[in-house]
Structure formats: structure tokens, C-alpha cells
N, C-alpha and C positions, 0 to 999 in steps of 0.2 A: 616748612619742615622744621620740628625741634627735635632736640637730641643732641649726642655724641657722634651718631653716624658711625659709628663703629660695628654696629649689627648688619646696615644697609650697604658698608663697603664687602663685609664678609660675604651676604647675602650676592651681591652683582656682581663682583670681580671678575667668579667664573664666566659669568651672560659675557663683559665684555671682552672676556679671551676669545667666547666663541664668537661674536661680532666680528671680530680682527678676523678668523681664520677663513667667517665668509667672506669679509671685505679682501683678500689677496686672493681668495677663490676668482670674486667678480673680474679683480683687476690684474692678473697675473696669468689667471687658470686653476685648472686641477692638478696638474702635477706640484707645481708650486706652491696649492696649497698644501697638496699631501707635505711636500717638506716641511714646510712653515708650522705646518699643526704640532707638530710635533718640540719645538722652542717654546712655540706661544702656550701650549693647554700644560707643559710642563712649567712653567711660568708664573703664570695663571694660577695653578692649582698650590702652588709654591706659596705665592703671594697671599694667597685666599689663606693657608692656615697660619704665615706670620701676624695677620690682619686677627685673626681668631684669637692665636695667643694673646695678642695686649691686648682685646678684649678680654680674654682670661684674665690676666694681671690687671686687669680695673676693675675688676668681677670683687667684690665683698660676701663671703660666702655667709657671714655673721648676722646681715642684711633679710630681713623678711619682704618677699614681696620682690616683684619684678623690674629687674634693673638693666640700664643703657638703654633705656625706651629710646626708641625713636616714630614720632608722631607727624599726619598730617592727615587732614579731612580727606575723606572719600566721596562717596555719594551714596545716597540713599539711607542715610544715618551710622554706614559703615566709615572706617579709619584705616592705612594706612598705619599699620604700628604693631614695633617691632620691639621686643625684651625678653631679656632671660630671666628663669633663675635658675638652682644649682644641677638641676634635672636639665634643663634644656642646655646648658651653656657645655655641661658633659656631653650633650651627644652632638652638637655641633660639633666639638673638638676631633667626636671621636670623627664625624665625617671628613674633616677638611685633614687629618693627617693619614685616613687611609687615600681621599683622590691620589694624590702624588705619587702613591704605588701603583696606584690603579693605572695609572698612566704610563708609567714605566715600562709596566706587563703586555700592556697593549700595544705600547711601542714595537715590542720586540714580535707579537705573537698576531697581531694587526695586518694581513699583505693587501688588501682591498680595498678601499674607498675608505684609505685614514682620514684625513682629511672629514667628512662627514661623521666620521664617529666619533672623533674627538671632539667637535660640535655637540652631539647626542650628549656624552659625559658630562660635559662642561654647563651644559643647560640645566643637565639631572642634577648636577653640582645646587645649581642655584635655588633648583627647586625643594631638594631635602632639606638645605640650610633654613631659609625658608618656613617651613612648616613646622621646623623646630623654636623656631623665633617668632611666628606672627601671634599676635594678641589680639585678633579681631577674625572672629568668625568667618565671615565673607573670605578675606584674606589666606586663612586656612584653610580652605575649602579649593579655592583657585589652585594654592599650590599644590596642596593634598592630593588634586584630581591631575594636577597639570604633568607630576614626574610620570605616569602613565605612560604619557609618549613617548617620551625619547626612551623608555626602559621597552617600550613594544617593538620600536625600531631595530632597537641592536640586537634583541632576541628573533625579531624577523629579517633581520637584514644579514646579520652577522654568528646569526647560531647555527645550529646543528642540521640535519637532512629534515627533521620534524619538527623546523623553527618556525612556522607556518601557523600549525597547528596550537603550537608552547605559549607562540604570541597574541595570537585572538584566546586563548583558553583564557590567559595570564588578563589578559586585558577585560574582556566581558565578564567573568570572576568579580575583579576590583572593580568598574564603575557598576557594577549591579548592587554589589552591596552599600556603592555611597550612595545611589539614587535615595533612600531613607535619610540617609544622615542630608542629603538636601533639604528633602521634604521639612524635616526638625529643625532646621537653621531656617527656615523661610518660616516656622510656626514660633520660632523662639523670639523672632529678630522681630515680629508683630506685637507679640505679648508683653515681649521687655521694651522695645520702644530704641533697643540698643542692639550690636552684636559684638561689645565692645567683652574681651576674654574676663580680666577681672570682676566687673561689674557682675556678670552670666554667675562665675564664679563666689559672688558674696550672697548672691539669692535671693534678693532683695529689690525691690522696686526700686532704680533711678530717682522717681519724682515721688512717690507715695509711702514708698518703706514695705510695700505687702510682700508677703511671698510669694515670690515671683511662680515655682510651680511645682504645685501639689502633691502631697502624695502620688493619688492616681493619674494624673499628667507626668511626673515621673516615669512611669515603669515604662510609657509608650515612648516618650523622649528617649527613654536608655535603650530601650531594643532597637530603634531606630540606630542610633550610634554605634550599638555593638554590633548590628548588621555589616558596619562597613569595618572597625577596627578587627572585630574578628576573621574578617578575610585578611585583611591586611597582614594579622601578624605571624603567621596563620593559625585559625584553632581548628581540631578537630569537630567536626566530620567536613568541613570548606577550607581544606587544607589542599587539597587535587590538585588545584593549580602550579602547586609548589617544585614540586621533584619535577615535573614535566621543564617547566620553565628555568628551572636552575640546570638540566641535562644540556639542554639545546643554547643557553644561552652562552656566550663567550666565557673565558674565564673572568676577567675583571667584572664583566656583565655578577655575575654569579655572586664575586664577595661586595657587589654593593651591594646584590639584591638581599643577601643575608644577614650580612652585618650593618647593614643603614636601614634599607627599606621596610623591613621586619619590624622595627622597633616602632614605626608610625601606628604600628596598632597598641603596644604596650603604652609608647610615649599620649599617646590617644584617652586609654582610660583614665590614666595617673591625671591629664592636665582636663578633661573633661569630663567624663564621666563619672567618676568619683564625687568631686568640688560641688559640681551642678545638682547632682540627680542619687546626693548619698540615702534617700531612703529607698530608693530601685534601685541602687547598691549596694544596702544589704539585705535585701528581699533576693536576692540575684546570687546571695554568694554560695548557696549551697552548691544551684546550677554550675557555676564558675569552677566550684571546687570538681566535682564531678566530671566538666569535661576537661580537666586540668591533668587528670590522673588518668582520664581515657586518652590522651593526646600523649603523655609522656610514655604511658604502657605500650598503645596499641603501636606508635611510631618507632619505639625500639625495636620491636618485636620484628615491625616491616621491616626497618634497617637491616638487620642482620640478614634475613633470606635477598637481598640485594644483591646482584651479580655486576653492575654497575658502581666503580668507587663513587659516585658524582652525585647518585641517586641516594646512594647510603648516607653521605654526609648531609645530602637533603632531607632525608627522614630524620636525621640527628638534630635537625634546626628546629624540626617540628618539635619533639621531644622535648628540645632543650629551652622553645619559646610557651611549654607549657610548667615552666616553674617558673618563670616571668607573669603570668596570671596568676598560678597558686600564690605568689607570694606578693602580688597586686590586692588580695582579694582575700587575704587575712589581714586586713586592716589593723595592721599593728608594727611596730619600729621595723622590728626584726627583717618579717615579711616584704615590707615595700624596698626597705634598704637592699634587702639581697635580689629584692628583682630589678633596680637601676643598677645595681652592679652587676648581676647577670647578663643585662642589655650591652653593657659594655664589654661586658668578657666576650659574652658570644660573639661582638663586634669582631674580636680579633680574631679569637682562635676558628671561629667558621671561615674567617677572610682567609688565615693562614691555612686552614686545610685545603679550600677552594683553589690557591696559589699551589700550594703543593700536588693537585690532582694535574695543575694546568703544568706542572714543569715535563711531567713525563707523558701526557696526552701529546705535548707539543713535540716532543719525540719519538713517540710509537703510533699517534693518532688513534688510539684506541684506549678505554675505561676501562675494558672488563678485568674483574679482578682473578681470573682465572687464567690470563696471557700471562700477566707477572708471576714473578717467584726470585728467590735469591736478590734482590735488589744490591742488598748491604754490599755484595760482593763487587760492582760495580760503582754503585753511589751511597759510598760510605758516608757523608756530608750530609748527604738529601738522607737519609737514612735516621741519621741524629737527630735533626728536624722533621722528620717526620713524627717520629716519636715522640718526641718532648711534644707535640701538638697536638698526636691523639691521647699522650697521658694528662693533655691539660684538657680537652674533650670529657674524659670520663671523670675529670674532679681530681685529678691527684693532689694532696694535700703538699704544695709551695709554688702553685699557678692559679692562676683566677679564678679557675672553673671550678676549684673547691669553694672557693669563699661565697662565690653566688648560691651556688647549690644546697651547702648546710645553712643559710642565711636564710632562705626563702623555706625550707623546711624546718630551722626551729622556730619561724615565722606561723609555719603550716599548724606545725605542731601544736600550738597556743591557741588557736584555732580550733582548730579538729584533727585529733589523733590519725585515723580514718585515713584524710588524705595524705597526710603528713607520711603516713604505714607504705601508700598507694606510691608514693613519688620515690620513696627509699626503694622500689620495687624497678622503677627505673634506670634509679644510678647502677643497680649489677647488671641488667641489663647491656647498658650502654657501655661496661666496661666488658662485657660479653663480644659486642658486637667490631666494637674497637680493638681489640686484641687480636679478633680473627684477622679481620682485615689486614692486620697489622701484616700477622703472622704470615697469612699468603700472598701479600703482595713482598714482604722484606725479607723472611727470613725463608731458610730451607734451601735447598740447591738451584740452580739456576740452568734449568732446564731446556728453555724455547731459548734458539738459538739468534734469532732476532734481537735477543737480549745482550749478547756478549759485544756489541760494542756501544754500549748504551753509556753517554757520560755524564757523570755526576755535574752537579749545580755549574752552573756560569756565577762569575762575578756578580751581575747583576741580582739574579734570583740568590745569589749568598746576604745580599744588601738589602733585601726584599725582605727572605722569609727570616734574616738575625735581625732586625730594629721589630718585626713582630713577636721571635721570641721573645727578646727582653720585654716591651710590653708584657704578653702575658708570664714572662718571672716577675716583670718589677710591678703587677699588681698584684699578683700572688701574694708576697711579699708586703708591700705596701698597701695593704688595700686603702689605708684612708688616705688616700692620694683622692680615690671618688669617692667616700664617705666623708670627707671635710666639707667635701663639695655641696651634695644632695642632702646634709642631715636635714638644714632647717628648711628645705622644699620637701623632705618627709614630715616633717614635723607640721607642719603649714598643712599639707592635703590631710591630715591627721586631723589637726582641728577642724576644717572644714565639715569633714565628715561628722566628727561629735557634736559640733555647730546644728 
């Protein structure tokens, strides 16, 4: 093994919290482990994003090209190897400081078989880290396919009355569309003679210098790929799986599957699809554009007629993961910067609305947005925060979700007016649907009497949903906190492409 080792501690940390929590399972029991999990995967998950940060602080954002490799042979011509750059080491960050909350949440909201779930988490930990770090095909692919599991378990074990159904939907979904993207990595890794990420990436033969793959080999490689990322992230019309499996699964379930797992498709084109196969990337972009705008319309549109808060915010992921394409897929500064900082915003503010459905679920046991009413009058706290989370949802200009949003549409606009028109057709939308919502679950009198001793935030959930505020104020605010970050990895898939 060469390297730093700094991507590989980040990467396994989590694995060996959850090791520990089986090894006092074996040796103590289940109830003991139930206690234990709960020290150790807070821990764990603690340790995993101080290990992230100094990776961060030895991160050189100045630097082109992929840095803290850590390497060591595989088999079958594949490698063992692991590095960032400013796109990937941003959304490592952003996974390893939501687990901790994630954890937290569960702790409190968790009565069943903790112990095994924090397990599940702890795995899925290792596996997104993972996939945002490997540089070797094979490797990505392992992990790619492997967080699957434990994300089916706790939506089958630990979700809703219709977790059954959420979790084979959620799962046959996902491994249907990577079937392709296998098939391409077994056709890739013959032709290049490699599966090694940069190498794929420069296009170019290893040993001979040819172009590695053509035009018309192109376009098939890239549908292959986009079969699988587009489930993943999800796009319109293979987006079904989404609202089902965010309804039923837990809460913490919910803001990883939104805020990390989502982005495997986005993170997907940027680090492959583009680099490898940019002339079926821009043969591709009318389509992209197209269902980019059908994704953000039609998804608002559903949002709003939603009678489920849990569903709604699920259609708003859809919506909101289609200007992370639009602005993928205008192959220009503007556009790509605003859709890695989309990824990130949405990271939060979806996490934080998901957290905020879970505070008052966990007190009424019930979504529907028709029980609520008068909130404010009761949870004047959870109230404020609500707010500030659905006005950073629909873009209000001094939160993140403004910056992603005009980023990727004066991206769009450069591009093509059309779509750019299509997506501005959204953002009213989504402040449409955001406002109702608001408005009947928060404000108006307080009618269902069920309601009247209903208590605002606990400490905890005050420490939960204020460190994600601030997040989305202080990149509101700050956006080049992730634009420092990600320039010269835009700038990089840029060339590639004109390459």
C-alpha cells in the first residue's frame, strides 16, 4: 500500500465501529449491544469526519488532478485506489459531518433492534465515502452496488407499514439500471487493458496512445452509464422509486438517502461520463436538457397536490436533482459550478427538512399535512426553523439554495434560453408549493385538539436542525467556501471535454 492513508482511514473507520458493535453483540448479547451501539457509531462517526477534515486541510485546491492517492494492486488488472479532488473531497465532507446527526436522530427515534441499525448506517458510512474516493472502476462499482444493502434493510426493516414493498421497489430499481453500467466496465476494462479512473479519463491508450473509444462506441458506453446514474439520482420518468422509499424509510434513513445517495448519480456523470465519453456528451445534451425541465416542472407540479409532508419533500428532491443535470449538461463554468453546489445545498436543506418532518412524526406519528395547523402557537422554535428551511428550499436569495439555482440557470441560459425559461418555471412553482405547505401545517389556528400539547424542539433536535441552519446561512453567504473548492475540478472536466 502507498499513500497518506488518509482517504482509507476516512473510508473504514465507520466498517470498524460497526465490527466493534457486532463483536459485543457475539460477546455480551443483544441488549448490550443495543447500549454499546449507540457510544461506539457516535464515535465512529465523530472520528470518521475529524479524519475527513485533515484530509480536507492537506487537500491543495490549487492542485489539478487527484490527490492523497492511496494505492495497491488488485487483481485482474484492477487497483485498490483511492483520491480526491475538489468535487469529490466536497462531498465526502458533506457525508461524514451529516452521519453524526444522523446518528443522533436515530438514537432518539430508534426503539427496535438499534444495535443492527447502527451497523446498517455505519457500513452505508463506508460505502458512500467510498464511492466518492475510488479511482478504479471495479472498485466503484463494488461500492456503488454494495450501499444497496444496508439502505434496503433499514427501509425494510425499520420503515413504514409499506417498507416491504419501498425496499424491493428502491432496490430492483437501482441494481437494474447498474446491470449496464457492469456490462460497460467489463467492455471498457478489455479495450483499455486498464480500469484504472484517470487513465479511462485521459482517453487514450495506456500502451499505444489510440483513442481509446470512438465516437460510436461512445454513445453505447454513455447509455449504459446513464442507465444506472439516472436511477440513482433520480431523473425523470425512473424517478418512482423515490417518494415511495423516502415515505417508508426512517427518518435519518431518508436524509442520507437524499442528501448523499442522490448525488451518486450527479457525482457519476461529472467524474465519468463527461471525461470518458464527451462526444455522447454532447450528442446527449439536448435530451439531458429536455428531461431536466420535465423533471423540475412535472415534480413540482406533483409536489404540491401531495397530502403527505414526506412525499412532498420527496418530489422537491426530484425537482431539485433536476438542475443538477441542467447545469451538468451546459458544459460551461457557470453551469457545472452551480450544480456541485446544488449537490451540496441540497445535501443540507433536504437533510434539514427530512429532520424537521421527523420531529413532529415522532410526536403525532402521522404526515398528513391536513392533521396540522397553527403549529407556531405551540412550536414557536421548530416553527423558525422550519421556515428558514423551506425559504432556503425555494432559493431565497442569503441560503444556498439561491446560489445553486441561478448558478445552474445562468449556466442553462448560455446554453439554451428554452431550458434556462423551463427551469425559472420551477423555481415559482416550488415556492408555490413550499409556502402552502408551510402555511397549513404552521400558520392559522390550531384546531385538532391532539395538537394542544404538542412540544416544541428538545435540546437535541435544537442542536441538530441550528448547526444545519448555519450551514445553509454560512453557504448562502459564503458560497466560495465550495467554489474554492471545486473550481479547478470544474475547470479540469472542462478541458477534458474540449480535449
Amino acid at each position: 500500500m502507498t499513500g497518506p492513508m488518509l482517504l482509507t482511514a476516512t473510508t473504514f473507520l465507520p466498517l470498524i465501529g460497526a465490527l466493534l458493535i457486532v463483536a459485543v453483540r457475539v460477546t455480551a448479547g443483544a441488549n448490550a449491544a443495543s447500549a454499546a451501539s449507540k457510544i461506539i457509531a457516535v464515535l465512529a462517526t465523530l472520528a470518521t469526519l475529524v479524519v475527513s477534515l485533515i484530509a480536507l486541510s492537506q487537500f491543495d485546491a490549487s492542485k489539478v488532478g487527484y490527490q492523497l492517492v492511496d494505492y495497491a494492486p488488485w487483481f485482474g488488472g484492477s487497483s485498490y485506489k483511492l483520491g480526491v479532488d475538489g468535487l469529490a473531497i466536497s462531498l465526502v465532507v458533506l457525508t461524514t459531518a451529516l452521519m453524526p446527526l444522523c446518528i443522533l436522530q436515530s438514537i432518539k427515534s430508534i426503539e427496535d433492534r438499534l444495535g443492527e441499525y447502527m451497523i446498517c448506517f455505519l457500513v452505508l458510512e463506508t460505502l458512500m465515502i467510498g464511492v466518492f474516493c475510488a479511482l478504479d472502476l471495479v472498485l466503484f462499482y463494488v461500492l456503488f452496488e454494495g450501499g444497496l444493502i444496508p439502505m434496503f434493510l433499514m427501509i425494510g426493516i425499520w420503515g413504514g407499514k409499506n417498507r416491504l414493498y419501498a425496499s424491493f421497489k428502491f432496490f430492483l430499481y437501482t441494481l437494474l439500471g447498474s446491470l449496464l453500467l457492469l456490462a460497460a466496465l467489463v467492455y471498457m476494462s478489455i479495450v483499455a487493458g486498464t480500469t484504472d479512473v484517470p487513465t479511462l479519463q485521459a482517453g487514450l491508450h495506456p500502451e499505444t496512445g489510440a483513442l481509446l473509444f470512438p465516437p460510436e462506441v461512445q454513445t453505447w458506453l454513455w447509455l449504459a452509464f446513464f442507465a444506472s446514474f439516472a436511477v440513482k439520482l433520480p431523473m425523470w420518468p425512473v424517478h418512482t422509486w423515490l417518494p415511495d422509499a423516502h415515505v417508508e424509510a426512517p427518518t435519518a434513513g431518508s436524509v442520507v438517502l437524499a442528501a448523499v445517495l442522490l448525488k451518486m448519480g450527479g457525482y457519476g456523470f461529472l467524474r465519468f461520463s463527461l471525461p470518458m465519453f464527451p462526444e455522447a456528451s454532447l450528442l446527449f445534451q439536448p435530451l439531458m436538457f429536455a428531461l431536466s425541465v420535465i423533471a423540475i416542472v412535472y415534480a413540482s407540479l406533483v409536489a404540491f397536490r401531495q397530502t403527505d409532508i414526506k412525499k412532498l419533500v420527496a418530489y422537491s428532491s426530484v425537482a431539485h436533482m433536476g438542475f443538477v443535470t441542467l447545469g451538468i449538461f451546459s458544459f460551461n463554468e457557470a453551469g457545472i459550478q452551480g450544480a456541485i453546489f446544488q449537490m451540496i445545498s441540497h445535501g443540507v436543506i433536504s437533510g434539514a427538512l427530512f429532520f424537521c418532518v421527523g420531529v413532529i412524526y415522532d410526536r403525532m406519528h402521522t404526515r398528513e399535512i391536513s392533521f396540522y395547523g397553527g403549529l407556531v402557537h405551540r412550536m414557536p422554535v421548530y416553527a423558525a426553523l422550519f421556515m428558514l428551511f423551506s425559504m432556503a428550499n425555494v432559493g431565497l436569495p442569503g441560503t444556498s439554495g439561491f446560489v445553486g439555482e441561478i448558478l445552474t440557470m445562468v449556466g442553462a441560459f448560455q446554453a439554451n434560453t428554452w431550458a434556462a425559461a423551463g427551469a425559472a418555471l420551477g423555481v415559482i412553482f416550488s415556492a408555490v408549493y413550499m409556502l402552502t405547505l408551510y402555511r397549513r401545517t404552521v400558520f392559522g389556528e390550531m384546531t385538532n385538539e391532539k395538537l394542544f400539547d404538542i412540544k416544541d424542539v428538545t435540546a437535541l433536535e435544537f442542536f441538530i436542525l441550528g448547526l444545519l441552519a448555519i450551514f445553509a446561512l454560512g453557504l448562502g453567504v459564503f458560497p466560495s467556501i465550495v467554489f474554492d473548492l471545486t473550481e479547478t475540478s470544474t475547470t479540469e472536466v472542462l478541458r477534458m471535454i474540449g480535449q
